[in-house]
N, C-alpha and C positions, 0 to 999 in steps of 0.2 A: 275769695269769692268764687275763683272761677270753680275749684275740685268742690264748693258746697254745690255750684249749678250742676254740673256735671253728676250729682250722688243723686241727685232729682230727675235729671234726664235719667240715666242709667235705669230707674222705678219705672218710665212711660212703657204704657199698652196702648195699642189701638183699642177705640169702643167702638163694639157694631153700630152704635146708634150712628155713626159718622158717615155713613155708606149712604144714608138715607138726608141727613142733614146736610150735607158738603161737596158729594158725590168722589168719597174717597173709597180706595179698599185696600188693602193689607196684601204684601206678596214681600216674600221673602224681608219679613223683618221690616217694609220699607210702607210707606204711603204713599200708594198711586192714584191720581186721578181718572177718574173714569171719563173724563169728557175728552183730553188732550193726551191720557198716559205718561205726565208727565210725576216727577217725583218730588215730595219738600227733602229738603237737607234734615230736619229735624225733627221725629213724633211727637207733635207737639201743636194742642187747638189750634191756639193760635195762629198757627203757619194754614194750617187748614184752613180754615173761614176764610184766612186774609188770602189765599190761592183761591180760594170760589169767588169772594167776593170781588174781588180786581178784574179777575179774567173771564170767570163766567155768571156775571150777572144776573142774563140773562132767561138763564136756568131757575131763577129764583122765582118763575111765574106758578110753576110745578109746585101745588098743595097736596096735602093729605095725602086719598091712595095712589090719586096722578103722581107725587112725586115718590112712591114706592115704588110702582109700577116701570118709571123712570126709569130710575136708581136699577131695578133687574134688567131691565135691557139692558142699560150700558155696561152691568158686569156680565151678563149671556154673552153681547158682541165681545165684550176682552177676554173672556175664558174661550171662546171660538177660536177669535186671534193667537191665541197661546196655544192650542191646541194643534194650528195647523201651522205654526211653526216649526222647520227643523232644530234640530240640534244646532247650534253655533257654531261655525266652522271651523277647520283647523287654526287659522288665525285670530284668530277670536280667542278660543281657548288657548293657543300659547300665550299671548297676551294677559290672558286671566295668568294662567299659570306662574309669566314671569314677573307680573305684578305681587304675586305673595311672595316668591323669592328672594325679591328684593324688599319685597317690606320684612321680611323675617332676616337678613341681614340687616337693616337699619336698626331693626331694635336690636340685636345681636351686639351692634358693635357702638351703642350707648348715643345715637344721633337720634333729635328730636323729628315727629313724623312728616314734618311738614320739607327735609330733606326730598324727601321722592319726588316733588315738582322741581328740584336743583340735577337732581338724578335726571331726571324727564329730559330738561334744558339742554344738559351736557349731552345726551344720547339725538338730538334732533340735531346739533350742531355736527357731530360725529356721522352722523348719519347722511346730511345735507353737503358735506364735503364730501363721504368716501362712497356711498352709494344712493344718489338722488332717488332711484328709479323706486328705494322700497320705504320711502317717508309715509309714503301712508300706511305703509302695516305698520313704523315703528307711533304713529298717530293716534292707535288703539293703545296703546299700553298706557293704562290709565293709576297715575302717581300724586294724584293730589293728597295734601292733605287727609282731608276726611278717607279716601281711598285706603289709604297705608292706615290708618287706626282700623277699619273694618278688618281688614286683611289679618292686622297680628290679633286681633280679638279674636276670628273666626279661627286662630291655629292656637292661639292659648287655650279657647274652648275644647279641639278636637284634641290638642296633648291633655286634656283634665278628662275627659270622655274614654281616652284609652288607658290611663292611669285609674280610673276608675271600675272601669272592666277586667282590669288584671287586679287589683285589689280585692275585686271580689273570689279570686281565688287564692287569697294570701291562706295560708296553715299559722302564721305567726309575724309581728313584726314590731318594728319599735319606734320610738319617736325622738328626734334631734331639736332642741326648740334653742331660739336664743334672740337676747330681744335689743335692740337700738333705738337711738331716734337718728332720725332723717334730717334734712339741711330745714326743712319749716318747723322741726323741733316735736312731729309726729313720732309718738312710739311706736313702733311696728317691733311685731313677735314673729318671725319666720318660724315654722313648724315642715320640717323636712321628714317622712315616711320611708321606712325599709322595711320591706315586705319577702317575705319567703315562702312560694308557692310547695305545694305538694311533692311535683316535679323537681326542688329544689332549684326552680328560676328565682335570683335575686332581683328585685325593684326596688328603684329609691328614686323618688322625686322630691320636688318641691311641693307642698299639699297644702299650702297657703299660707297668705301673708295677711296677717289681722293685726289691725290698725287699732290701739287702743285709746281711746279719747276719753279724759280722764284721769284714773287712778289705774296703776299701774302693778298693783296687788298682786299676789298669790292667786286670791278668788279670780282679779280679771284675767290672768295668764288660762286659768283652768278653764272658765268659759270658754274663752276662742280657744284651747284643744280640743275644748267637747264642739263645736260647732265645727273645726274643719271636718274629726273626726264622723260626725255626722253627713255630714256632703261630700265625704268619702264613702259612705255605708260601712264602717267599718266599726267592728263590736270588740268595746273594752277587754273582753276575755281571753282577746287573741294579742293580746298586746304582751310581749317579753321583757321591755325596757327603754329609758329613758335617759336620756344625755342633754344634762343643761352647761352651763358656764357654772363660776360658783359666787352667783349674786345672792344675797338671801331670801328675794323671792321663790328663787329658782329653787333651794337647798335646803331652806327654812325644815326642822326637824318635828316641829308640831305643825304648820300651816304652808310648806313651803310648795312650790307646784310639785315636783318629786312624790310629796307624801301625800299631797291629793288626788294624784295619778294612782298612787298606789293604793290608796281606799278605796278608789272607785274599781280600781283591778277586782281587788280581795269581794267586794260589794258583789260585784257580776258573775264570781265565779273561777275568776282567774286566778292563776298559778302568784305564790311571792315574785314581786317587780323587783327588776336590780337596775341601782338608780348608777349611771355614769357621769364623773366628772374628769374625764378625758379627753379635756379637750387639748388644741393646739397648743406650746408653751411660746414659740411667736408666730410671729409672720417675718417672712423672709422679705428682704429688700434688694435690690438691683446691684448680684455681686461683683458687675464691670462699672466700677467707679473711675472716674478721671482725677477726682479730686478728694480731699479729704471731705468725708459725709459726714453731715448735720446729726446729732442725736435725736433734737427737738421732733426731728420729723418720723421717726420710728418708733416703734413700741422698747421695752427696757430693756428686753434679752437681744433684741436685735442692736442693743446700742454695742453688741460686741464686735462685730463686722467695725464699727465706728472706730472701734478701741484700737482692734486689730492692726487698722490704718491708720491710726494714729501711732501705733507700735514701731511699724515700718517705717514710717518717715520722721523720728523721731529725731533724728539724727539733723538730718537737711533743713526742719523746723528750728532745731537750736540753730543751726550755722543761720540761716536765714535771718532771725529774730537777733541774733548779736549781730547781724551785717547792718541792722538799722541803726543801732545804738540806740534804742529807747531803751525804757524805762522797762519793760515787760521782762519780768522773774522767770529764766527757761530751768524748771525743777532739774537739781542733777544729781538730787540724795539718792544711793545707790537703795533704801529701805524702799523708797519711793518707785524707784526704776522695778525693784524685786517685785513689788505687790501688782504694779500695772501689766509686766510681764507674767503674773500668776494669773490674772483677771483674764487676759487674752488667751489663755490654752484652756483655761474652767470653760468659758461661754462659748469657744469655740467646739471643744465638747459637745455642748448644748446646743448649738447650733444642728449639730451634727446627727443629736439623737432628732432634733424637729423635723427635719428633711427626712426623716425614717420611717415618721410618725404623720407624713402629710400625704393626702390622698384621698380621693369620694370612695370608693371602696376596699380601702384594710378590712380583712376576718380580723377580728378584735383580738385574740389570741395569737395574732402574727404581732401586732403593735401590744399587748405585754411583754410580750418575747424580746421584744426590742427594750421595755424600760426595765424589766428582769439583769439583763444582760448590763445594762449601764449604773445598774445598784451593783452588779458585781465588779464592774469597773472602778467604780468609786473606792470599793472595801481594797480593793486591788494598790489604788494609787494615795491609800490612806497609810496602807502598809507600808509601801515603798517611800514613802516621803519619809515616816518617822524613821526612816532609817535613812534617809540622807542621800535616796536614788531619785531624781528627774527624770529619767530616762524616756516617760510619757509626755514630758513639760519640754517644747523646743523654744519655747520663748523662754522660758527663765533658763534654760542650758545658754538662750547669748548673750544673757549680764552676768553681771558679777555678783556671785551667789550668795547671799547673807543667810548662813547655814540658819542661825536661830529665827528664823521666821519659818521654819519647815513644820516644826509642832503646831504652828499657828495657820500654816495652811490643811494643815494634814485636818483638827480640827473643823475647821470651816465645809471642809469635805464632807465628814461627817455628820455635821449639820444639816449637810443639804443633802442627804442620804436620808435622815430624820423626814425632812420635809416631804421628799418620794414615795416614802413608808404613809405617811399622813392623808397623801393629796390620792394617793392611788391603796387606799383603805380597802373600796370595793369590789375593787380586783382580786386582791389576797384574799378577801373573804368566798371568792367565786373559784379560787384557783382549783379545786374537787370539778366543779366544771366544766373546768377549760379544759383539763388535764383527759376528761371521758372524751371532748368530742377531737381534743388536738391526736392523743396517744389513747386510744381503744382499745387497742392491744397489750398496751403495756401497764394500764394500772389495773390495780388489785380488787378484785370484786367485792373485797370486804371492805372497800372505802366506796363504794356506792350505796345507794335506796336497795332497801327490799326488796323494792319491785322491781329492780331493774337489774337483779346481782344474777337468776338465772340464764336470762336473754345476754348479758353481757359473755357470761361463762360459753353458750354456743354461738356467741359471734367471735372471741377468741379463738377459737375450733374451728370458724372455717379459713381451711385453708385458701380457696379462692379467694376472698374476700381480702382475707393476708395482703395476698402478691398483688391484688387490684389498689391497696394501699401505700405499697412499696411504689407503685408506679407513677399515680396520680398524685395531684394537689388535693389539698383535702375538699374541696368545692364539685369536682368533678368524681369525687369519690365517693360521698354519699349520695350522689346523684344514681349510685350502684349497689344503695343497698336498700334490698325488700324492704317495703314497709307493712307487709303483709308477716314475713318471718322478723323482724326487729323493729317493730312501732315504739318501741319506748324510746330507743336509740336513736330512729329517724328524725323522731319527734324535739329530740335534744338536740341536733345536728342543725335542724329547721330556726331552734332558740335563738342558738349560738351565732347562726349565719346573719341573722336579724338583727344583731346589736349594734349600732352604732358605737364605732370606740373612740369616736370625739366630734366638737363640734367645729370641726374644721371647713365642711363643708357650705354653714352657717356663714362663718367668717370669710369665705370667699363670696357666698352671694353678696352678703352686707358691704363690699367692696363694689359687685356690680349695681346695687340699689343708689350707693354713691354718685355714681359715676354717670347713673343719669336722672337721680334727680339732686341737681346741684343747683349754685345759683340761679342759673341763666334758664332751668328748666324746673323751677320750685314749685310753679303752679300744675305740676303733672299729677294726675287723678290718681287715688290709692287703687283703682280697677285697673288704670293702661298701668301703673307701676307694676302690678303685679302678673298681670299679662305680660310687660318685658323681661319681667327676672323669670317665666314661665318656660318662654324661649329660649333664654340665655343659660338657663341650667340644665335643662331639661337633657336626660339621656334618652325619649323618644323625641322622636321628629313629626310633625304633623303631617297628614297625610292629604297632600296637596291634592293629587288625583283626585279624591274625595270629595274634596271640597270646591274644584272645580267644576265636576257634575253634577254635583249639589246646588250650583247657581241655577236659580231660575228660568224657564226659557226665554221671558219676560228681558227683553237688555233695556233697563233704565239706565238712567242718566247717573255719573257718577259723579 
């Protein structure tokens, strides 16, 4: 009930008629009265009449053009009053100041709004022991409630205002979507942007959180892209690709979002879409354990860390379990011991390529580099097993080695090399691409476009260009080449820097979405949700200056 009132409130406008009816007027977002100056908590009639009607009665003899006539004086005298107002003093404005600070730490670190009057509390005790003399400056720092919801609305707005302004200079950029529901069983679709300007400045934000109520489709996933994408001003033609999970909404081959993305590309103008399913293989769990760790509560690849621990103390487990003398079977089959010790250097592996593969910004072409490298790993320790060498395996090096299960790991290797080949299809198919903007210099102009085989030929040729190659990462490298002498190259460099190469960043918000809207804070509005994860992921920062000169001269009541 409460986020249905709250999607209603959220729609309220002040009506002029109300100036002349109630004796209200509108200033900074808020409803002021013109009799007292005083403010309602809520835009909302109701609160209006019932503030006229309580306190200024009186006022109600005032007909027709008398009460127009009214109605303009008392906002003549309050725009006077505003007028010959100074600026707010320095204490005033630090006050403002430190009021968003801390309400942008409270959503930061997943506390509900109404913390800032506990904050408040703690700070007047603190202040009333160690320095009495300045309680009343710390008296202006205004933390209620309603306060700290304004405050992080007014900095989600101003981080979505600059995100928006740099968007409109994107050359190219792509989109990370991935969808959950939330603890009241709401589907929410996160749709994360990485944009690549001219300049070759990189952006990625969060570009919205669309709450799907309903059905859960293909069609509704595509909607809210075309809608963020829209209140981003951002035109489908510039778009280079797309990185979902691999649900069948997401991937679906005739109808899935992927292939609707990419019709609308092709529809507008735009270049073939390369669709990414790269995402994360887990998430990592807390590797200072005290005790042996639960599986249940981790994803399945991370159940190897479990294993792992389990591996180590395998020993002290059996002594333990026989010191009871129960009933409980401690496995001592050495086939048994072999395969658990094979399980624990595989996933550890995999552990290890994840931690490679995690980050808000990998070049996509650094994290293939990395799952490149671990298919040669694989062939590598496929070889070696069916010939009877460990020498990669230091868990199965400390049991006792049951030679013939070596074919059968070797095997299983191979399978899951299969599976690499499968899951990262679209990569292989893009390798020609990755290859022009990783090594420029080094592939063959006869494996490029027509149109790009002469420009390549004299960007080989330059020698400067060379050594500025040798030097730099590749990010700050084409940030140094013409786009004047090598547009087609630039322009690829711009693609490439834009892709998203998994949806890891997803998986971390949907962690902070968690975290605070959990039980105790279910009733949290899908507007303040998305205002917190705004904050909380955001790599700008809102521009508090701004926004505290941006306050009214007007100081209502908070």
């Amino acid at each position: 009930m409460e986020r249905n009132r709250q999607w209603h409130t959220d729609k309220r406008h002040f009506k002029n008629t109300w100036e002349d009816e109630y004796f209200f007027t509108e200033i900074n977002s808020k409803a002021v009265c013109l009799i007292c100056n005083q403010s309602v908590a809520v835009l909302k009639e109701y609160n209006l009449r019932r503030h006229f009607e309580t306190k200024h009665a009186a006022f109600s003899r005032f007909k027709g053009e008398e009460r127009k006539k009214k109605s303009g004086d008392l906002l003549a005298k309050l725009r006077s009053q505003q007028g010959s107002l100074a600026r707010p003093s320095f204490i005033q404005d630090s006050a403002t100041r430190a009021s968003y600070e801390i309400s942008a730490l409270i959503a930061k670190t997943g506390r509900s709004f109404s913390t800032g009057d506990f904050v408040k509390d703690c700070l007047s005790i603190a202040v009333s022991l160690m320095c009495p003399s300045q309680a009343r400056t710390f008296a202006q720092l205004s933390l209620s409630r309603n306060t700290v919801t304004r405050r992080i609305e007014d900095m989600s707005r101003d981080i979505k205002e600059q995100f928006k302004a740099k968007s409109s200079r994107f050359a190219a950029f792509s989109l990370a979507c991935d969808e959950s529901t939330d603890i009241s069983d709401s589907a929410q679709l996160l749709i994360f942007i990485r944009g690549v300007s001219d300049s070759m400045e990189i952006t990625q934000e969060l570009a919205g959180l669309e709450t799907l109520r309903g059905t859960t489709k293909s069609e509704d996933l595509f909607a809210a892209v075309g809608r963020v994408l829209e209140k981003c001003n951002l035109s489908w033609e510039k778009m280079s690709g797309i990185t979902t999970d691999g649900a069948p909404a997401m991937t679906g081959k005739k109808a899935g979002l992927a292939t609707l993305v990419a019709q609308k590309v092709a529809q507008c103008g735009g270049k073939a879409l390369s669709h990414r399913q790269f995402r994360a293989l887990l998430e990592e769990i807390d590797a200072q354990y005290s005790d042996v760790l639960y599986h249940q509560e981790v994803r399945w690849l991370s159940r190897g860390k479990v294993l792992k621990r389990f591996f180590e103390l395998r020993r002290v487990i059996a002594e333990f379990l026989t010191s009871k003398g129960g009933d409980t079977q401690v496995p001592s089959d050495e086939k048994w011991i072999c395969d658990v010790a094979f399980m624990v250097d595989i996933t550890d592996m995999l552990n290890a390529l994840n931690v490679q593969l995690q980050g808000k910004e990998h070049i996509i072409t650094e994290m293939f580099d990395h799952v490149k490298a671990f298919q040669m790993k694989l062939d590598l320790l496929c070889r070696q097993l069916s010939a009877g060498n460990v020498a990669h395996f230091p868990s199965l090096r400390e049991v006792t080695l049951v030679r013939e299960k070596l074919p059968e790991y070797a095997g299983l290797l191979r399978n899951l090399n299969r599976e690499f080949d499968q899951r990262f299809v679209d990569f292989k198919d893009s390798a020609g691409d990755m290859e022009l903007f990783s090594q420029p210099f080094n592939i063959s102009p006869d494996s490029v476009s027509d149109q790009i085989q002469m420009e390549l030929i004299e960007f080989q040729c330059d020698s400067e260009l060379k050594n500025k190659f040798m030097a730099l990462n590749l990010k700050d490298f084409y940030t140094q080449v013409s786009l004047q002498r090598y547009p087609h190259i630039k322009k690829h460099a711009q693609v490439m820097l834009s892709l998203f190469g998994s949806t890891y960043i997803c998986e971390q918000t949907f962690s902070v979405m968690n975290l605070n809207k959990s039980k105790l804070r279910g009733t949290l509005t899908d507007s303040h949700l998305e205002d917190i994860l705004t904050l909380s992921v955001s790599q700008l920062q809102p521009n508090i200056e701004k926004l505290v000169k941006g306050k009214d001269q007007l100081h209502v009541s908070h």
